[in-house]
N, C-alpha and C positions, 0 to 999 in steps of 0.2 A: 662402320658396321650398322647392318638397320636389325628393327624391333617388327614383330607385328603387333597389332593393336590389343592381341591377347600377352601378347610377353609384357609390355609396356603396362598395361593392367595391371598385372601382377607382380611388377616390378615394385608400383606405383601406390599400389592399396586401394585401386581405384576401379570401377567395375566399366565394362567395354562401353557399355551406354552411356558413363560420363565421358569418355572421349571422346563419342561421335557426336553427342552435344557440344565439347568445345570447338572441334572441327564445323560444324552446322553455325558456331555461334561467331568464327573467325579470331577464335581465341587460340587454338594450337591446331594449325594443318599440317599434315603429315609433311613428311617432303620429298616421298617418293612413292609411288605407287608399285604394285607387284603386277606380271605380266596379266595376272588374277585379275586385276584390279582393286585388291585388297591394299586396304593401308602399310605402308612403310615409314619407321620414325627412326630418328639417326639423332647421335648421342648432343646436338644441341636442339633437338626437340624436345628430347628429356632434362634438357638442364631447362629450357622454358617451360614446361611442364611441373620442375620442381617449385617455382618462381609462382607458378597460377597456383598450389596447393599450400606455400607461403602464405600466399596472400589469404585463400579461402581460410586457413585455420585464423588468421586475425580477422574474419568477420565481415573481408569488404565482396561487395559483389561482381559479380560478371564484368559488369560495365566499369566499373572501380578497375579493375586487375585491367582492363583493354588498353584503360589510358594510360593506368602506370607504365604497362609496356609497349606503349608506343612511344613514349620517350621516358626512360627509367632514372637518367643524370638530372633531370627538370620536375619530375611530378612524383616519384618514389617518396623524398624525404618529405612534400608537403601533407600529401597522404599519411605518409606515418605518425606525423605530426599530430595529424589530424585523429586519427584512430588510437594513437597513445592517451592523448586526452579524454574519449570517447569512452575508453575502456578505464581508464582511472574514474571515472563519472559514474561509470556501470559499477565498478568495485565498491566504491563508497557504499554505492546504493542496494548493493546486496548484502553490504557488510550492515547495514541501516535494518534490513527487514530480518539478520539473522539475532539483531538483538531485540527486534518484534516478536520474534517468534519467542525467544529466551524466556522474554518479561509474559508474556501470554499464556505460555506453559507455566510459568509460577503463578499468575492469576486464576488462570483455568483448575489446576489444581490446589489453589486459594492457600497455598502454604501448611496445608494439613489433609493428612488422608481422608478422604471423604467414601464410602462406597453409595452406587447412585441413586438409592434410597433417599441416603442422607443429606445428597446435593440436591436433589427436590424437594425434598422438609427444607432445607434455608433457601434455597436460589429459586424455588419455585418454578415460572416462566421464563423467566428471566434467564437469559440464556447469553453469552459473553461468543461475539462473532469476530471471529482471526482476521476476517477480509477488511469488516471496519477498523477492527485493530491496525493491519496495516498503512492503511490510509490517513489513519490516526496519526502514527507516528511518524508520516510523511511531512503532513499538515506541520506537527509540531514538535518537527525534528531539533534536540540542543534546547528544549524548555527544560527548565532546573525544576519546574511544576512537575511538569510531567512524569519526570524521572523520579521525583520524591511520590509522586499519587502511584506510580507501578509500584515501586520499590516497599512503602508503608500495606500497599494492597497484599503481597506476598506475605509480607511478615503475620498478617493476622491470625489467630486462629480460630478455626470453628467456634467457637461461643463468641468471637469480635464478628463474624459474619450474620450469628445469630440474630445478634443486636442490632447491626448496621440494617438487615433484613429488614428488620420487623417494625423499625424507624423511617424505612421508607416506604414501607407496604400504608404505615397511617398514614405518612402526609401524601401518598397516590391518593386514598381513599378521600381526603379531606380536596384535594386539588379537583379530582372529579367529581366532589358533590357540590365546585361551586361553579365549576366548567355548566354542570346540569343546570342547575338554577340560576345559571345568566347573570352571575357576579361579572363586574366588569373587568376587565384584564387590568386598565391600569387604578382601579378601584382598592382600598387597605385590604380587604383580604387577600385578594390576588396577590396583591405586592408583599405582604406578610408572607404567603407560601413559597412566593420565590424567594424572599429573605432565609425562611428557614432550612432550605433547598442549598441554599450559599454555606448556610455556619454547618449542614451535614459535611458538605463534601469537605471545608476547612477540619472540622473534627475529624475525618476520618481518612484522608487522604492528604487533601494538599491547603496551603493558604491559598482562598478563592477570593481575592477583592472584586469589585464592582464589574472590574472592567473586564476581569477573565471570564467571569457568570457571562457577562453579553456574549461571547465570542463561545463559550460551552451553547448556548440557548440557542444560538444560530446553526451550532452542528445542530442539535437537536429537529430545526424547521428545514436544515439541508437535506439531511439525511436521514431515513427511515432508519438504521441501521442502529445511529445513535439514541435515537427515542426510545426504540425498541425495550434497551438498556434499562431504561429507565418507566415505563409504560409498553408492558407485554402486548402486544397485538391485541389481546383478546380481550383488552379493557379500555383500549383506544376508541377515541371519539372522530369525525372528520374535525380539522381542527384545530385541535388541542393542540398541537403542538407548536401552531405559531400562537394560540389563548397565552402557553404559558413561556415562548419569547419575549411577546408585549410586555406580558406582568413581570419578567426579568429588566428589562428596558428601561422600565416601567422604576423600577424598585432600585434599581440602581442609579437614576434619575435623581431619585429622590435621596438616594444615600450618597451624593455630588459623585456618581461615578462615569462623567464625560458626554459623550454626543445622547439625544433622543433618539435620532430614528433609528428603525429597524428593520430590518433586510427583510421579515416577512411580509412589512408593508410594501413594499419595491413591485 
């Protein structure tokens, strides 16, 4: 029995112009023509048909599906092999950004009702971005850090944000009047501000030793996104932001926390 390319369509779930593409593509040609010249498909064109809409729903392309079916005893199973893996890879990693989102929505909403008055009296400029969040948790996906610094961040409430705030509004204040007056990065005060930068976050988040400060100080000169966090745009220097990786480097150095250099020098 034959189909036309409108029956087989709607057989199919599939709209006429995908079948003239896989006809065009050498992927399913009719196998009979009408006296019209119109397309004719007959019932092992549709079972090959079913075979290329297999494949499409697991993700592989055009050219994927050709070879599988040009020999389907030899290349099917290495393929699916291949695409099982692929798609467990992609799982994880959706299942990764659905607990970014989880933990970012408890930050975002800082574990207390805020209306947005009230998150600009404490958060001010400072503004908490999802995208670097993401990336964040990519970076330091399975840190036991990490997951106690979101998890403790959540628990706060407004009056702990108050304080956390207003604690790091001085030492911004005090870090940029020495950025201005040309204190040296790995000079005692500098190294001091990065000291006291360390015992905040321990206080208020997570145990921060030497060597995790280096690697937070390094997002900070990678990424605009993460300084942000911490030095609003609008009080940013050119800079400053590898000033105060040095003086982390720098301080950590000093307090036996591992290698000297530093990636903003590189």
């Amino acid at each position: 029995m034959s189909y036309s390319v409108g029956q087989v369509a709607e057989f199919a779930g599939v709209t006429v112009r995908t079948l003239h593409h896989y006809d065009r593509a050498g992927l399913l040609s009719p196998s009979d023509r009408s006296r019209a010249g119109y397309r004719l498909y007959d019932d092992a064109d549709l079972a090959r048909l079913q075979q290329i809409l297999f494949y499409r729903e697991l993700g592989f392309t055009l050219d994927e599906i050709a070879e599988i079916l040009r020999d389907p005893q030899t290349n099917a199973l290495t393929y699916l092999r291949d695409r099982q893996h692929r798609l467990r890879e992609e799982i994880a990693r959706l299942q990764r950004l659905v607990d970014v989102a989880e933990r970012a929505i408890k930050v975002q909403q800082t574990g207390v009702a805020m209306t947005p008055q009230e998150r600009f009296e404490v958060f001010g400029e400072i503004t908490f971005d999802l995208s670097y969040a993401t990336r964040a948790e990519e970076k330091w996906a399975g840190s036991a850090g990490r997951l106690e610094a979101m998890t403790r961040a959540a628990a706060l409430t407004k009056e702990d944000w108050r304080q956390l705030m207003k604690e790091a509004a001085a030492w911004r204040a005090e870090l940029l009047a020495a950025f201005d007056e040309g204190e040296p990065a790995d000079g005692d005060l500098a190294m001091d501000l990065a000291e006291e930068q360390r015992l905040h976050i321990s206080r208020w988040f997570t145990a921060c030793p030497p060597a995790m400060h280096r690697r937070i100080a390094d997002d900070f000169v990678a990424d605009p996104r993460a300084f942000a966090m911490l030095v609003p745009p609008s009080q940013q220097r050119p800079g400053l932001a590898a000033y105060l990786g040095r003086a982390v480097h720098a301080n950590a150095s000093r307090h036996g926390g591992g290698r000297t250099d530093f990636e903003g020098d590189r």
